[in-house]
mmCIF file of the N, C-alpha and C atoms, coordinates in Angstrom:
data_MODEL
# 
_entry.id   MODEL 
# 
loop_
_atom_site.group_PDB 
_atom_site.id 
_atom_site.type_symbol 
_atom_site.label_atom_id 
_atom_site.label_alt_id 
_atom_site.label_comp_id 
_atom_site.label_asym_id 
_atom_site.label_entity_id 
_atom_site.label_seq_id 
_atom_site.pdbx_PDB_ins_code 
_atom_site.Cartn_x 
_atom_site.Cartn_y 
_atom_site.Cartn_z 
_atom_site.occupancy 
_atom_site.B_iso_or_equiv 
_atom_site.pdbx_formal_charge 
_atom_site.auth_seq_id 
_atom_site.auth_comp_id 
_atom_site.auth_asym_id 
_atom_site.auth_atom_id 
_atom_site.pdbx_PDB_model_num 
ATOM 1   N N  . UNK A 1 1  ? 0.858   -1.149 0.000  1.00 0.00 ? 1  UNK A N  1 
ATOM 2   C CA . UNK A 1 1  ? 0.000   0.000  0.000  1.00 0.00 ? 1  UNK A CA 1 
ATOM 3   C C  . UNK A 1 1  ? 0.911   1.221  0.000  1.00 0.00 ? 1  UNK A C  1 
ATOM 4   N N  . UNK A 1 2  ? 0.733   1.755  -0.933 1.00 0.00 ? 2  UNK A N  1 
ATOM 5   C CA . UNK A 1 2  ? 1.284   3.197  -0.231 1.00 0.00 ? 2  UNK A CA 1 
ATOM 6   C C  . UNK A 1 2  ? 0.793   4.383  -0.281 1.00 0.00 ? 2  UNK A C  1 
ATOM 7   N N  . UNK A 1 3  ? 0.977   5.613  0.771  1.00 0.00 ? 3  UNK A N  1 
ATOM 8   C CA . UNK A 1 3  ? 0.292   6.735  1.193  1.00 0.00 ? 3  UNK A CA 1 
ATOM 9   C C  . UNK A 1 3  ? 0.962   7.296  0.652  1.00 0.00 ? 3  UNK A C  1 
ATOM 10  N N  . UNK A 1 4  ? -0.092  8.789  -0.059 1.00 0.00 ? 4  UNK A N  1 
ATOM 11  C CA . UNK A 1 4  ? 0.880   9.948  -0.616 1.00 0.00 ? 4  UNK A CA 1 
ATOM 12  C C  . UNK A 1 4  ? -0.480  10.522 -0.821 1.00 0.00 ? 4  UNK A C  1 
ATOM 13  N N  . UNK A 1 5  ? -0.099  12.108 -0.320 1.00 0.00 ? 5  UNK A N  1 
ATOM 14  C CA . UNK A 1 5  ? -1.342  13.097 -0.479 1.00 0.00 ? 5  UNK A CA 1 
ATOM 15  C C  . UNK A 1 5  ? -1.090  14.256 -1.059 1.00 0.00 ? 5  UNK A C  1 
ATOM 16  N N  . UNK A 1 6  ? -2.307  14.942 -2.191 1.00 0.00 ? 6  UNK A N  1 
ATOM 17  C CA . UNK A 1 6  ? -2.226  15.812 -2.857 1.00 0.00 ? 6  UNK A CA 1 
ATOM 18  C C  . UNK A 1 6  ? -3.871  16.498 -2.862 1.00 0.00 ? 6  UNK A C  1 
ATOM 19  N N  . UNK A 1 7  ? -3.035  17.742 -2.868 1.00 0.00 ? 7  UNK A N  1 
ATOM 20  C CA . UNK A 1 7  ? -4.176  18.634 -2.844 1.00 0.00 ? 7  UNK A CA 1 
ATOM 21  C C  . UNK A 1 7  ? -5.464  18.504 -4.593 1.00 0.00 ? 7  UNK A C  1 
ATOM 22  N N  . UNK A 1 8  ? -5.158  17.591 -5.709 1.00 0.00 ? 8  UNK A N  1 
ATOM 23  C CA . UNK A 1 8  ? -5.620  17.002 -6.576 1.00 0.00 ? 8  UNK A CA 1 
ATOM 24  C C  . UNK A 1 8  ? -5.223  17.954 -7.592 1.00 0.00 ? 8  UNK A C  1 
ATOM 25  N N  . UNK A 1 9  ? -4.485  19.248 -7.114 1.00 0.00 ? 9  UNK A N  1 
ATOM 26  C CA . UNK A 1 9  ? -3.866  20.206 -8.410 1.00 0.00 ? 9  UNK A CA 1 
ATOM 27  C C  . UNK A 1 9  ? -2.443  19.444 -9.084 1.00 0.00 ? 9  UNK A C  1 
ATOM 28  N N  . UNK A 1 10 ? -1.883  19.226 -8.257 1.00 0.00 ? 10 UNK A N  1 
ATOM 29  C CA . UNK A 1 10 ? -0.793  18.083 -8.889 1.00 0.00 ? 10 UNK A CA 1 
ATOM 30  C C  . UNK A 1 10 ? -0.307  17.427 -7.893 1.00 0.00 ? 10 UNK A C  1 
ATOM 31  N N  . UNK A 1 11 ? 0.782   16.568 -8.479 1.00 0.00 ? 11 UNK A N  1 
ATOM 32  C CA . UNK A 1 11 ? 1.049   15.324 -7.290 1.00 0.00 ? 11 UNK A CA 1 
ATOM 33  C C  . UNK A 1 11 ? 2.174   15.843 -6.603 1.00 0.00 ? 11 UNK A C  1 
ATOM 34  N N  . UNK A 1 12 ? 1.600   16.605 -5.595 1.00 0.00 ? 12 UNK A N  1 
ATOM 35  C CA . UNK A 1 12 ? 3.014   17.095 -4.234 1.00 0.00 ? 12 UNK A CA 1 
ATOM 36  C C  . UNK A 1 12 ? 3.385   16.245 -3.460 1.00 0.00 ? 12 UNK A C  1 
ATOM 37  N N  . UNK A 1 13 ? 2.668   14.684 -3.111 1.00 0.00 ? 13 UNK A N  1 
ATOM 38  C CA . UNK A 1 13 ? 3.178   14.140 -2.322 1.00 0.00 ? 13 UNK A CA 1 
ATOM 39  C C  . UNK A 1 13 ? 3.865   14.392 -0.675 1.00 0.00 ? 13 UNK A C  1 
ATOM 40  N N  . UNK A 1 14 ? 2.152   15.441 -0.165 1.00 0.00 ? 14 UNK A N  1 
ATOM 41  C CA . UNK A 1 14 ? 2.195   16.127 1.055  1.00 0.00 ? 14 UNK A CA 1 
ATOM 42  C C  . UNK A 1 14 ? 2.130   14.969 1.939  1.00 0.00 ? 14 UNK A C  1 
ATOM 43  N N  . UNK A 1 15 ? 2.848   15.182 3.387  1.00 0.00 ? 15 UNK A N  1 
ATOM 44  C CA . UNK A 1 15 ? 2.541   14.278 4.334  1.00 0.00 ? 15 UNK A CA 1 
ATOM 45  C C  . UNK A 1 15 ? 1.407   13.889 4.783  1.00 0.00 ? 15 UNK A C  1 
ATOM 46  N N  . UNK A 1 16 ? 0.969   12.465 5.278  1.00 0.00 ? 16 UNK A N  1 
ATOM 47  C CA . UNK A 1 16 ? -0.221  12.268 5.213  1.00 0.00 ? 16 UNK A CA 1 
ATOM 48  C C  . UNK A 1 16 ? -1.389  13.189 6.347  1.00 0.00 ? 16 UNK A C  1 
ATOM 49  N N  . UNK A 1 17 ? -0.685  13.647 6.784  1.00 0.00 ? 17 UNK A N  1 
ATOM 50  C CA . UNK A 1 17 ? -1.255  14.547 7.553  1.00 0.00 ? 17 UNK A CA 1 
ATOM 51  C C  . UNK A 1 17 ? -2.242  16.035 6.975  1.00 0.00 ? 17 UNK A C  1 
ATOM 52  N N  . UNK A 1 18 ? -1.576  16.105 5.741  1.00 0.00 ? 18 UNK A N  1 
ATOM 53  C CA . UNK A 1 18 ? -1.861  17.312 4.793  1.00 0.00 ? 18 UNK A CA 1 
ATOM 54  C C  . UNK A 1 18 ? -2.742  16.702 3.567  1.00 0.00 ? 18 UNK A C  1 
ATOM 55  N N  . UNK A 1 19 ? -3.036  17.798 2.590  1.00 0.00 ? 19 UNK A N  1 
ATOM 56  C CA . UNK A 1 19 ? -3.803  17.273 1.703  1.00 0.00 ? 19 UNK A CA 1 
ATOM 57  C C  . UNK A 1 19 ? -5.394  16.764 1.880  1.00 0.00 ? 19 UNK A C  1 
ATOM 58  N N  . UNK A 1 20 ? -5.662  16.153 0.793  1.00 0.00 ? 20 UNK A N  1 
ATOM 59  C CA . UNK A 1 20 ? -7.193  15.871 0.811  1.00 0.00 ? 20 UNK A CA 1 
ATOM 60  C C  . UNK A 1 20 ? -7.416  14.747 1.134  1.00 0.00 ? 20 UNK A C  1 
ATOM 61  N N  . UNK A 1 21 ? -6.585  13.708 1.439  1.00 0.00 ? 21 UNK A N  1 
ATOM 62  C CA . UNK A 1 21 ? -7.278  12.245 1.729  1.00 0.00 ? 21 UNK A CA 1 
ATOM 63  C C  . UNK A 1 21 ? -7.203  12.034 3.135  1.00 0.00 ? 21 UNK A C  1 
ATOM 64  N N  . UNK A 1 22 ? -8.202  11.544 3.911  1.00 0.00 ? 22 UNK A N  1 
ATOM 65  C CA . UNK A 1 22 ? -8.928  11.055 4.873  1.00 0.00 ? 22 UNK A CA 1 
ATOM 66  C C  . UNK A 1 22 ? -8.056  10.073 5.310  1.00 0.00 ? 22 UNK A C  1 
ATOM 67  N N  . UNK A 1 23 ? -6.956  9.726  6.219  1.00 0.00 ? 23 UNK A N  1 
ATOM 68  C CA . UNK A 1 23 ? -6.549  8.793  6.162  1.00 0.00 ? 23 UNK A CA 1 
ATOM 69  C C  . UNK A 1 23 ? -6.686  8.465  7.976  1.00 0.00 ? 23 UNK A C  1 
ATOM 70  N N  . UNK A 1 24 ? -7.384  9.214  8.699  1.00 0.00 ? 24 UNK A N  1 
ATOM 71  C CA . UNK A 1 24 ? -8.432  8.405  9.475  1.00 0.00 ? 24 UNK A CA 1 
ATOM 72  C C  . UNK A 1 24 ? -8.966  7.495  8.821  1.00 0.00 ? 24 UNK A C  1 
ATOM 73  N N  . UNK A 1 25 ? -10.310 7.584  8.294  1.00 0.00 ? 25 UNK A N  1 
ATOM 74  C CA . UNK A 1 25 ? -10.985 6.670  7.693  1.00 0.00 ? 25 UNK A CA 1 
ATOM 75  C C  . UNK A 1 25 ? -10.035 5.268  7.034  1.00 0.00 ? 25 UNK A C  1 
ATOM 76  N N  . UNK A 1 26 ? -9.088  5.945  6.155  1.00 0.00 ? 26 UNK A N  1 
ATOM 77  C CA . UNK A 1 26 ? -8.544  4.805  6.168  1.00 0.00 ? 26 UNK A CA 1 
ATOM 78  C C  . UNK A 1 26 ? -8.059  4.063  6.517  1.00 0.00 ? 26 UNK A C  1 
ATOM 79  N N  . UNK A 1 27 ? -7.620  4.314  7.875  1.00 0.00 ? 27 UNK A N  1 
ATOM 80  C CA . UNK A 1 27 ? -6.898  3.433  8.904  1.00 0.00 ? 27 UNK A CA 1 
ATOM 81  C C  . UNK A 1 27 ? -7.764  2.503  9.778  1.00 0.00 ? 27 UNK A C  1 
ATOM 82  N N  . UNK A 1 28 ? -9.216  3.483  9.701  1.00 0.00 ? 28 UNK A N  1 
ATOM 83  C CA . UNK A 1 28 ? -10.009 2.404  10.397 1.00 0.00 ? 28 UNK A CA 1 
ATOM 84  C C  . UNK A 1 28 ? -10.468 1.416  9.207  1.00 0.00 ? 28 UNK A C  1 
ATOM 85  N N  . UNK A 1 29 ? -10.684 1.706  8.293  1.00 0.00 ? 29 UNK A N  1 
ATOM 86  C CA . UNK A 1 29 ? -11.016 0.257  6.967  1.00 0.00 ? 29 UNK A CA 1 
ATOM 87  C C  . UNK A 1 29 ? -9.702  -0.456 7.365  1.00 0.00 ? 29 UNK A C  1 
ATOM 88  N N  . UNK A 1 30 ? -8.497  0.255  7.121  1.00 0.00 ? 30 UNK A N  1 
ATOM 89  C CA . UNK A 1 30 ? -7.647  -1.017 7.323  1.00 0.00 ? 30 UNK A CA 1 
ATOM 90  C C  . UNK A 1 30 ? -7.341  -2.187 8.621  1.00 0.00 ? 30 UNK A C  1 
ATOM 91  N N  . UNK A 1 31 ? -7.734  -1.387 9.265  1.00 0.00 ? 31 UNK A N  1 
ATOM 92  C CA . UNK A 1 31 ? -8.079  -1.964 10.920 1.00 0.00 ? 31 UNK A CA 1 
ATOM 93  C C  . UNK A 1 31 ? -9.443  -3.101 10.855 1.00 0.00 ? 31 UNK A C  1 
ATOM 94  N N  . UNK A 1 32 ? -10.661 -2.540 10.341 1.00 0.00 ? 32 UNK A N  1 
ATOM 95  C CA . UNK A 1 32 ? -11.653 -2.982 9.882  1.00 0.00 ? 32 UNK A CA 1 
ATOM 96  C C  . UNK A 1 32 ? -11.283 -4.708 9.230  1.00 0.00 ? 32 UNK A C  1 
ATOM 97  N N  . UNK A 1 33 ? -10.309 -4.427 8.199  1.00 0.00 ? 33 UNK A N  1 
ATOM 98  C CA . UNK A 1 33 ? -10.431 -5.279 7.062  1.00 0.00 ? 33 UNK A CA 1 
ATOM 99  C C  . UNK A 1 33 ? -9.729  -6.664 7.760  1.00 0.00 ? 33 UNK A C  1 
ATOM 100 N N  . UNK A 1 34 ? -8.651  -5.896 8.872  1.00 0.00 ? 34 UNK A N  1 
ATOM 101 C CA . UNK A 1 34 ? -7.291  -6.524 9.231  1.00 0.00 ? 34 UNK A CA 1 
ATOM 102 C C  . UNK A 1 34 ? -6.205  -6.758 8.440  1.00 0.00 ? 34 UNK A C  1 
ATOM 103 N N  . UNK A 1 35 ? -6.050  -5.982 7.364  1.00 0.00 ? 35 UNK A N  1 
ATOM 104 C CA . UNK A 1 35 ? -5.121  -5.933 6.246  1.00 0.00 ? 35 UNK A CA 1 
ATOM 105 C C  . UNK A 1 35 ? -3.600  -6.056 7.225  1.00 0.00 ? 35 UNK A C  1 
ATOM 106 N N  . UNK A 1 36 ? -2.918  -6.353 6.541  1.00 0.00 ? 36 UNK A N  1 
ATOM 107 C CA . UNK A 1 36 ? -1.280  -6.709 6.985  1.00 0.00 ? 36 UNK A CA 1 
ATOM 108 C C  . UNK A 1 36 ? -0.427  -6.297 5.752  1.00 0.00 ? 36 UNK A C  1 
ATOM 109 N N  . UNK A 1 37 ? 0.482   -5.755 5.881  1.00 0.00 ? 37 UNK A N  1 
ATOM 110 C CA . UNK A 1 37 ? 1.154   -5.477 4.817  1.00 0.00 ? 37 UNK A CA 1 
ATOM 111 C C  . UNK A 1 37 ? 2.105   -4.460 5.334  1.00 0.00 ? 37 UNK A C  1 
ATOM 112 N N  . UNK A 1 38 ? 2.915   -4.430 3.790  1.00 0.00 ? 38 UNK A N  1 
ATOM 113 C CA . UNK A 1 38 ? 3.932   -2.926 3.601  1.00 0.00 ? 38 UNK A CA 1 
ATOM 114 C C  . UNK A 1 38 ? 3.032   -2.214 3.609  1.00 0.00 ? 38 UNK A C  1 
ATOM 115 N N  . UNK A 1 39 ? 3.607   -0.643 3.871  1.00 0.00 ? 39 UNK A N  1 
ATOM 116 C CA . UNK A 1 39 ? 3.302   0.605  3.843  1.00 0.00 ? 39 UNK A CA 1 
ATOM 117 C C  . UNK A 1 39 ? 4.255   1.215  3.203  1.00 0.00 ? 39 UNK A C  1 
ATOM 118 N N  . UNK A 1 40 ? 4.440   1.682  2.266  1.00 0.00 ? 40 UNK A N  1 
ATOM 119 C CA . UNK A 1 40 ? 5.202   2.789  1.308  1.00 0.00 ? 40 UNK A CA 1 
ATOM 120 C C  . UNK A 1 40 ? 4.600   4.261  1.935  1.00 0.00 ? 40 UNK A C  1 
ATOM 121 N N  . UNK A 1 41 ? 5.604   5.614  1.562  1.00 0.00 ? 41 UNK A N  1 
ATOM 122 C CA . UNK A 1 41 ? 5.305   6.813  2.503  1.00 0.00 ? 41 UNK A CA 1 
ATOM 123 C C  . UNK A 1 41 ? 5.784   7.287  0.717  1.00 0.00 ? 41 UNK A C  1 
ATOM 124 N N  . UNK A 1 42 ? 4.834   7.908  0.015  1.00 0.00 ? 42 UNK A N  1 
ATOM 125 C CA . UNK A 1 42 ? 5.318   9.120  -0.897 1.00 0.00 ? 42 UNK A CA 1 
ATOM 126 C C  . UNK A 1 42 ? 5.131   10.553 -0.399 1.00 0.00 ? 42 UNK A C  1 
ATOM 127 N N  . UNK A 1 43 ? 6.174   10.452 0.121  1.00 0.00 ? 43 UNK A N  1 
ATOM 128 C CA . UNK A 1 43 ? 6.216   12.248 0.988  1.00 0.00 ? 43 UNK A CA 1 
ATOM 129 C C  . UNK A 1 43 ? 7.559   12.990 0.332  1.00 0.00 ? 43 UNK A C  1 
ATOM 130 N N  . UNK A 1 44 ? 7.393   14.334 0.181  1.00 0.00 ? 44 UNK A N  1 
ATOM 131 C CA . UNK A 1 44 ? 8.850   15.282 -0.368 1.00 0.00 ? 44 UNK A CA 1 
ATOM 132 C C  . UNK A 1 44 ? 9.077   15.887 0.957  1.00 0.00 ? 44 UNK A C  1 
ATOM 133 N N  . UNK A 1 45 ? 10.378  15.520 1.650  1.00 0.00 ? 45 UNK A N  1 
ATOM 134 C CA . UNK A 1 45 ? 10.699  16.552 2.348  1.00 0.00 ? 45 UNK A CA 1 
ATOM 135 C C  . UNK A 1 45 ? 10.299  16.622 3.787  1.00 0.00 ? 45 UNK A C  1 
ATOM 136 N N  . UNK A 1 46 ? 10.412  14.882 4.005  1.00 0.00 ? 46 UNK A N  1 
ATOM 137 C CA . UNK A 1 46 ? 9.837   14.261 5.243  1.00 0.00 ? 46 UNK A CA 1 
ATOM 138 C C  . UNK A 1 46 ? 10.821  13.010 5.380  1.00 0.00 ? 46 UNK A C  1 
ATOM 139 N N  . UNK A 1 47 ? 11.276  12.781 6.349  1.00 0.00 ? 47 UNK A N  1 
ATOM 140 C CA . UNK A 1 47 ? 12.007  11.433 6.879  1.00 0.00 ? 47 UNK A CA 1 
ATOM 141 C C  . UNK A 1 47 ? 11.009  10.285 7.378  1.00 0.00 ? 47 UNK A C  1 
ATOM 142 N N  . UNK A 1 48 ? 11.578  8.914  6.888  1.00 0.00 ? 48 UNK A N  1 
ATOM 143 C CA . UNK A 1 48 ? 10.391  8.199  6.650  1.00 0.00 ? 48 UNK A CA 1 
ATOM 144 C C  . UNK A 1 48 ? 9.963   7.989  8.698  1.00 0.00 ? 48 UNK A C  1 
ATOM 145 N N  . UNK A 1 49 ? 10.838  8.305  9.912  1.00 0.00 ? 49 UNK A N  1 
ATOM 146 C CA . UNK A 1 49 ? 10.703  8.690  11.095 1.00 0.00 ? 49 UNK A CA 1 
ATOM 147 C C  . UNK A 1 49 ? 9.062   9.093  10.830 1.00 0.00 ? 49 UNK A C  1 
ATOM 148 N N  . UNK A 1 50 ? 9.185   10.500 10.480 1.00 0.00 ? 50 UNK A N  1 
ATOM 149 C CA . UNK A 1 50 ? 8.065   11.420 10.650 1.00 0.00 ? 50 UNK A CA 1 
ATOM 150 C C  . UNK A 1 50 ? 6.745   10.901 9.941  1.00 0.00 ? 50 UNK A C  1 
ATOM 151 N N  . UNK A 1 51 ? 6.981   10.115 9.387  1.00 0.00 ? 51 UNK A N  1 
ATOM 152 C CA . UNK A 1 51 ? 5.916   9.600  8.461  1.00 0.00 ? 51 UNK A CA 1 
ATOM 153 C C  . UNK A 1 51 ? 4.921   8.375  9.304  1.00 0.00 ? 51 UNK A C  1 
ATOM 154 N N  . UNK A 1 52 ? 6.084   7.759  9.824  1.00 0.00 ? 52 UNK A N  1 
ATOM 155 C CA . UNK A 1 52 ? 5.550   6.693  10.829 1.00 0.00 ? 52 UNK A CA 1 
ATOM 156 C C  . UNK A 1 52 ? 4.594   7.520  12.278 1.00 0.00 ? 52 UNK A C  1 
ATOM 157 N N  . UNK A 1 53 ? 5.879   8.007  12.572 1.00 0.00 ? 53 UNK A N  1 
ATOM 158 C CA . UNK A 1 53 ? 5.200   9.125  13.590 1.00 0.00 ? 53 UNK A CA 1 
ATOM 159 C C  . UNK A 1 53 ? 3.589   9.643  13.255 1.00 0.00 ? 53 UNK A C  1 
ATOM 160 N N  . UNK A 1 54 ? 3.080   9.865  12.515 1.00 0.00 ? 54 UNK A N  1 
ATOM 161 C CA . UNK A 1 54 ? 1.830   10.308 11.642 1.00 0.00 ? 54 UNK A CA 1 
ATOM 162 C C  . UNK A 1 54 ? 0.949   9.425  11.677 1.00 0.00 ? 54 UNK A C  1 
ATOM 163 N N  . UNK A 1 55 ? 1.665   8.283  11.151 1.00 0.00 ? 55 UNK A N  1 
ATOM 164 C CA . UNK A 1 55 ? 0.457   7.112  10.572 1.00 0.00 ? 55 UNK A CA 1 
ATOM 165 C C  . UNK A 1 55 ? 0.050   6.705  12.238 1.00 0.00 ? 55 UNK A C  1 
ATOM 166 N N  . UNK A 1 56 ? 1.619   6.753  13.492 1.00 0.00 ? 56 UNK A N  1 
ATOM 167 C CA . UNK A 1 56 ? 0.673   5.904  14.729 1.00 0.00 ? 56 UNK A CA 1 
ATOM 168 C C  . UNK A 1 56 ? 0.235   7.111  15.145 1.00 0.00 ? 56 UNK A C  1 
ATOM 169 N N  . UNK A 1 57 ? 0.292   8.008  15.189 1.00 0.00 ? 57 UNK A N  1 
ATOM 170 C CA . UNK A 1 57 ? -0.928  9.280  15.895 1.00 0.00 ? 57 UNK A CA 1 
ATOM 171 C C  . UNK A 1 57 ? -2.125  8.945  15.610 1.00 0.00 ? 57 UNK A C  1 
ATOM 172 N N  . UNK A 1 58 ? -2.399  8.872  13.946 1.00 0.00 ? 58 UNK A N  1 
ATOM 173 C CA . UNK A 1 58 ? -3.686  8.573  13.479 1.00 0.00 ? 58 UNK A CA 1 
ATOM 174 C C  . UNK A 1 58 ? -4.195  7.137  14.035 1.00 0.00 ? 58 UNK A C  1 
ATOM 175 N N  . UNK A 1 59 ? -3.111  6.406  14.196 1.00 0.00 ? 59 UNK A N  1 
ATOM 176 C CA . UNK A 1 59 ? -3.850  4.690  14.799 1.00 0.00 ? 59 UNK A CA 1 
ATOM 177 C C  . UNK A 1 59 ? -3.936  4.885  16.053 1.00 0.00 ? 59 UNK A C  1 
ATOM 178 N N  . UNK A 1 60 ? -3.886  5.472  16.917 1.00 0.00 ? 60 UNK A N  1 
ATOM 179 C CA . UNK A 1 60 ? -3.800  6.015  18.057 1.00 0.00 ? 60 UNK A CA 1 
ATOM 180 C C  . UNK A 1 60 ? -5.226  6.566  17.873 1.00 0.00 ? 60 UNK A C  1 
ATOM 181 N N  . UNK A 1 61 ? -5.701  7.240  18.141 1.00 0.00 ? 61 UNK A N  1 
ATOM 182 C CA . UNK A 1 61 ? -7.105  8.124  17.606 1.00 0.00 ? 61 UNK A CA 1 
ATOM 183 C C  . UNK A 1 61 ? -8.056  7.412  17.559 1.00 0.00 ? 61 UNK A C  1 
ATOM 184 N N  . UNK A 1 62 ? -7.697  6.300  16.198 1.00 0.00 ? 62 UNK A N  1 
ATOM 185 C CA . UNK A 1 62 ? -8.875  5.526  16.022 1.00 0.00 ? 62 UNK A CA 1 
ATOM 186 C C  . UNK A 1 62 ? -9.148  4.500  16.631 1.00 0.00 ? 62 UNK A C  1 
ATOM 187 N N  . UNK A 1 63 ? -7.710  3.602  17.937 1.00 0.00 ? 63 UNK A N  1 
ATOM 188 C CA . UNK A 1 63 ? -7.945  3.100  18.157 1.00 0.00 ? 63 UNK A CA 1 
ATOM 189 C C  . UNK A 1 63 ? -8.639  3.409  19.383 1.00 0.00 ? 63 UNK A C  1 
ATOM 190 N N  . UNK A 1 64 ? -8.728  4.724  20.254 1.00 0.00 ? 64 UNK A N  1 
ATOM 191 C CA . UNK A 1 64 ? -9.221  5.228  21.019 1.00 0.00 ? 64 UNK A CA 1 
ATOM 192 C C  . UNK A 1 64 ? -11.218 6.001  20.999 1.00 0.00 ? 64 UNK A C  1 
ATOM 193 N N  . UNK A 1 65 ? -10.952 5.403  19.546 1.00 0.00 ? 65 UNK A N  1 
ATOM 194 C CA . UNK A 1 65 ? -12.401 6.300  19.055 1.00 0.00 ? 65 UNK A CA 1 
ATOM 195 C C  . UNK A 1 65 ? -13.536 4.731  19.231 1.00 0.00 ? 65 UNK A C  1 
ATOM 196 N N  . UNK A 1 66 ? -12.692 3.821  19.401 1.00 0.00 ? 66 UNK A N  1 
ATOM 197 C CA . UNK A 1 66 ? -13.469 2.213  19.146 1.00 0.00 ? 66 UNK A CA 1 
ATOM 198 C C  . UNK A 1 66 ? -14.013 1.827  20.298 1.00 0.00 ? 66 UNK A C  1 
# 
């Protein structure tokens, strides 16, 4: 799988934190589904650290929202 977010004007490959995609939601489908896998990070100008950092904030959240 991999994450990469853009405002849909072109592909900036903003951190997932930024941009237009929902990736709450998607973390709970993937939680939902029980998917297992890689995670790829298409981010400019981000260490893949900070990226992780992001994705468990957001799993953090949702797993607190359950």
């Amino acid at each position: 799988m991999s994450f990469s977010n853009n405002n849909g004007n072109k592909d900036q490959h903003l951190s997932i934190l930024n941009g237009q995609i929902d990736y709450m939601e998607m973390v709970k489908l993937i939680i939902q589904k029980k998917w297992e896998g890689l995670i790829a990070f298409e981010t400019r100008n981000r260490i893949t650290k900070d990226n992780i950092t992001d994705l468990i904030q957001i799993y953090e959240k949702v797993k607190n929202e359950s």
